[in-house]
N, C-alpha and C positions, 0 to 999 in steps of 0.2 A: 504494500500500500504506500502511495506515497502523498504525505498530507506537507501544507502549509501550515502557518500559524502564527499570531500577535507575537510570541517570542522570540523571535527577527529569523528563525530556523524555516526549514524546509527538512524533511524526515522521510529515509525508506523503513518502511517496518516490513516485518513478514509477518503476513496474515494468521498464519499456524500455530508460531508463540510466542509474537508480540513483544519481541523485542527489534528491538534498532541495529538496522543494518548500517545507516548512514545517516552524516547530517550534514546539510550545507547554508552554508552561515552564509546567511544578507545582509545584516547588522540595521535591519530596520524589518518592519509587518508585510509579511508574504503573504498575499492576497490571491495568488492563484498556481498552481505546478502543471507540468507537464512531460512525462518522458515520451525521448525519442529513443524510441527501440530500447536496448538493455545499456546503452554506453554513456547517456546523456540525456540532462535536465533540465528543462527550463524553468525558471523563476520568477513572476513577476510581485514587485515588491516593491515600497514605497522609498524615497531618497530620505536617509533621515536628517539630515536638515531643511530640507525644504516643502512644506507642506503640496505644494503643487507640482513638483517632480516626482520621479519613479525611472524604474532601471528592467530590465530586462536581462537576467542573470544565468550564463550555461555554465555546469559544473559537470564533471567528471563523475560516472556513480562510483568507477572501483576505488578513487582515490579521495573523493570532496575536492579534489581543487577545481578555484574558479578559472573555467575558461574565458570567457570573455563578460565585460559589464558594458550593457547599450543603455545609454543614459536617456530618456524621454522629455518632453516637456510636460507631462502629464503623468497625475498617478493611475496605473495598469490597474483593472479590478481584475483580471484575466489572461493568460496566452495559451489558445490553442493550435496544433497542426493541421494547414490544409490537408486537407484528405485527399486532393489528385495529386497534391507533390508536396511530398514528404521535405522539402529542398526548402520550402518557405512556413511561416506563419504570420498568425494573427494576432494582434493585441489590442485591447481599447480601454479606456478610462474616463474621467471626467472631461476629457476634452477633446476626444480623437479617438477614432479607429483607423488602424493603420495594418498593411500586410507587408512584411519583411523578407527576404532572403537571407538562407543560412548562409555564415562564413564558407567560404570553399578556400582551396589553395590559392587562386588569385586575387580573392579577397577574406582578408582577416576576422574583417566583421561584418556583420549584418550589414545589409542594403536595401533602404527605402523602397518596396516596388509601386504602392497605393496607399495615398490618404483620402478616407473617405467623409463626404458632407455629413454631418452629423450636427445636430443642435442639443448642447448639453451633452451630458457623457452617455457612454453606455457602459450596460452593465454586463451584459451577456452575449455570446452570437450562438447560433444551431445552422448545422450545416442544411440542409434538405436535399440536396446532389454535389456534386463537381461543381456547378456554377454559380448555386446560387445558397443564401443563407439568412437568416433573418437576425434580428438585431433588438434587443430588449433596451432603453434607454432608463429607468426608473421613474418613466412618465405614463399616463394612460394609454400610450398608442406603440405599436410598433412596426419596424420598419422589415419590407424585406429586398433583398438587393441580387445584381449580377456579380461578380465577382471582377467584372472588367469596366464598371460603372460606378463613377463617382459620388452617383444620386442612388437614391430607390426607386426600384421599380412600383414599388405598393407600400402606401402608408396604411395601416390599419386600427382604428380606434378601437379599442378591444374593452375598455372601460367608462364609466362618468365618474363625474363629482373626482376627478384628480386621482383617480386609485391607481396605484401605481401598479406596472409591472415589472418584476425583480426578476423572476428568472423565466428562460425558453427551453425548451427539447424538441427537439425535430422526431419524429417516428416514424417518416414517409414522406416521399418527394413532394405531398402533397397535404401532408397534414403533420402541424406541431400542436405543444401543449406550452402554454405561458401560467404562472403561478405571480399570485399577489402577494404583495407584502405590506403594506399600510392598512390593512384591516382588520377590524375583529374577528373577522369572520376569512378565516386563509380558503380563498378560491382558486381552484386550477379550471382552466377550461381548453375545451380541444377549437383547433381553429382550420378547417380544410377548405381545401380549392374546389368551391362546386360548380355549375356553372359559370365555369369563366372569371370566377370570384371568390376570394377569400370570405367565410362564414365562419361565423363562431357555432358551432354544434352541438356542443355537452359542457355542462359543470359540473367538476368534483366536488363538494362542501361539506365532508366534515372535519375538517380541520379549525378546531377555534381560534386558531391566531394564523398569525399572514404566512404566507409560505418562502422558504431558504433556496430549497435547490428543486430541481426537477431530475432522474437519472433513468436512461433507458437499460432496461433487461433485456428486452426482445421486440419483433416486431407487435407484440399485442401488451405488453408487462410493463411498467415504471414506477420508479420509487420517489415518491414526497418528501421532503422534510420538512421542518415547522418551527416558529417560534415559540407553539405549544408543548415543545420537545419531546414529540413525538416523531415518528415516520410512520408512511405507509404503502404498502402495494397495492399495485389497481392493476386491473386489468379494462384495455380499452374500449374491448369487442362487445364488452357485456348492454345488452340494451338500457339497464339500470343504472347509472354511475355508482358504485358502492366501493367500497374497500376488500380486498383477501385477506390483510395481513394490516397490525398493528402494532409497532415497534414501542413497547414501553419500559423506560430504564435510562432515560437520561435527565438532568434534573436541570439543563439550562438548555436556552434553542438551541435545535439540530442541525447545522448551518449547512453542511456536504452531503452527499452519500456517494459508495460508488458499488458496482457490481462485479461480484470478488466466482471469475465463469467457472474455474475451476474447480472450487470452493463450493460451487451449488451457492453464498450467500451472498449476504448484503452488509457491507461495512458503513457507520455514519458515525459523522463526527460532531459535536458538540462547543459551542463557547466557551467551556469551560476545560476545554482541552483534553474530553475524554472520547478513545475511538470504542465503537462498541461493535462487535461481527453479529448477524442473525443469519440462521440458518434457512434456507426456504428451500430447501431439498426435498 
C-alpha cells in the first residue's frame, strides 16, 4: 500500500503485516502518491514555506532517495498517470491542471506538455478512455475534457445551492460517479452519457456526512469513504441504490480507500493516520 500523509512522509506498507517497507520524506503534507511500476514514486506535496506553492517529488522505492523535485506555482491536491502513456502525467491544484512528461535521458526533468483552462482549483480528475477525463473543481459543477484541448468539452452542473463536488471515478467510457463533501447528508450520484448528453441517473444516500474518496473494484463495485468514518461498497447495476458492505472501525473521517486485487480486500485510511484492511472475499 502506499499512502500519503500531514506528517510530510509518503509510506510503502505491505498489506499482509503492516509494516513499513519504505518512507520518503517531503518535508512538508503529501497530498497525493502514485507509483510507477515497482521502481518509482511520485509525490505530490505542499512547499513548506510557501503556502501557495507545491512540488512534485520522484523517489527511488528500493532506496528512498529523491530523484528529482518539480517545483509548481501551485499546491498539487493530486498526481496521476496517463493511462495511454505511461511517459507523462497529471497534476492539478488550487490553480492549474497541468500534464507533464517524464524525465528521459535527454531531458533531466519533467517537461511542460498542457496547461489546462480551469477556474479555481481542482481537486480531482477520472480518466473515462485515452482521450478524455473529467475534472472535479470543489464547486457545484464539473468539467469534462479532450486530453488535447485547453477548454472542456462539457460543463456539467451536477449540484444547487453551492454543494460542492470533492471527489470523481470514472466506471465506463460513459458513465462516472462524483461524491459531495459540504453536506450533511454525503451524496454520490452516477452521471452517464444518454442521448447525446451527460445525465445524472442514480443517488447513493446513506452516508451522513459528505463524502472523501470514490475507489473503483470492478466494472459494476466501488468503494465510498466519509467524513462519517465510515466506508462503503455499492454495487452499481443494482436497480435500488443500496449498500453491500459497511466498513465500521474508524473513529475520524475516512479520507482514501484503495482496492488491495490480490488480497480479495479493501484498505482505507483515516485523518487520524490509521490504515485499516477489510476483507470482501
Amino acid at each position: 500500500i502506499l499512502s500519503s500523509s500531514f506528517d510530510t512522509t509518503a509510506k510503502l506498507l505491505d498489506a499482509v503485516t503492516g509494516k513499513c517497507i519504505q518512507v520518503f520524506e517531503c518535508e512538508s503534507t503529501v497530498y497525493g502518491t502514485v507509483a510507477l511500476g515497482t521502481s518509482k514514486v511520485l509525490a505530490a506535496c505542499k512547499t513548506a514555506a510557501f503556502n501557495n506553492c507545491g512540488h512534485i517529488r520522484m523517489f527511488d522505492i528500493a532506496t528512498g532517495a529523491l530523484d528529482y523535485d518539480l517545483k509548481l506555482d501551485f499546491v498539487p491536491n493530486f498526481v496521476c498517470v496517463y493511462p495511454a502513456d505511461s511517459g507523462s502525467f497529471f497534476t492539478g491544484g488550487d490553480q492549474g491542471l497541468q500534464r507533464w512528461h517524464m524525465p528521459t535521458e535527454s531531458a533531466s526533468t519533467p517537461q511542460l506538455i498542457s496547461t489546462y483552462k480551469v477556474q479555481g482549483g481542482v481537486q480531482s480528475i477520472a480518466f473515462l478512455d485515452n482521450d478524455t477525463f473529467v475534472s472535479c473543481q470543489g464547486s457545484s459543477s464539473v468539467h469534462v475534457w479532450h486530453v488535447n484541448k485547453e477548454e472542456p468539452t462539457h460543463t456539467i452542473r451536477a449540484n444547487e445551492n453551492d454543494v460542492q463536488v470533492w471527489s470523481v471515478l470514472a466506471m465506463s467510457s460513459t458513465m462516472f460517479l462524483i461524491g459531495n463533501s459540504n453536506t450533511k447528508k454525503g451524496l454520490i450520484k452516477s452521471i452517464e452519457f444518454v442521448n447525446n448528453q451527460w445525465t445524472i441517473c442514480k443517488t447513493f444516500d446513506e452516508h451522513s456526512n459528505g463524502i472523501m474518496s470514490l475507489t473503483k473494484i470492478n466494472s459494476s463495485l466501488f468503494v465510498s469513504t466519509s467524513h462519517d468514518t465510515t466506508a462503503k461498497v455499492w454495487d452499481i447495476t443494482r436497480a435500488e441504490p443500496s449498500s453491500l458492505f459497511t466498513f465500521r472501525g474508524h473513529i475520524s473521517s475516512v479520507s482514501s480507500s484503495v482496492y488491495l486485487k490480490e488480497e480479495q480486500a479493501v484498505a482505507t485510511g483515516d485523518k487520524d493516520g490509521a490504515i485499516h484492511i477489510w476483507s470482501i472475499g
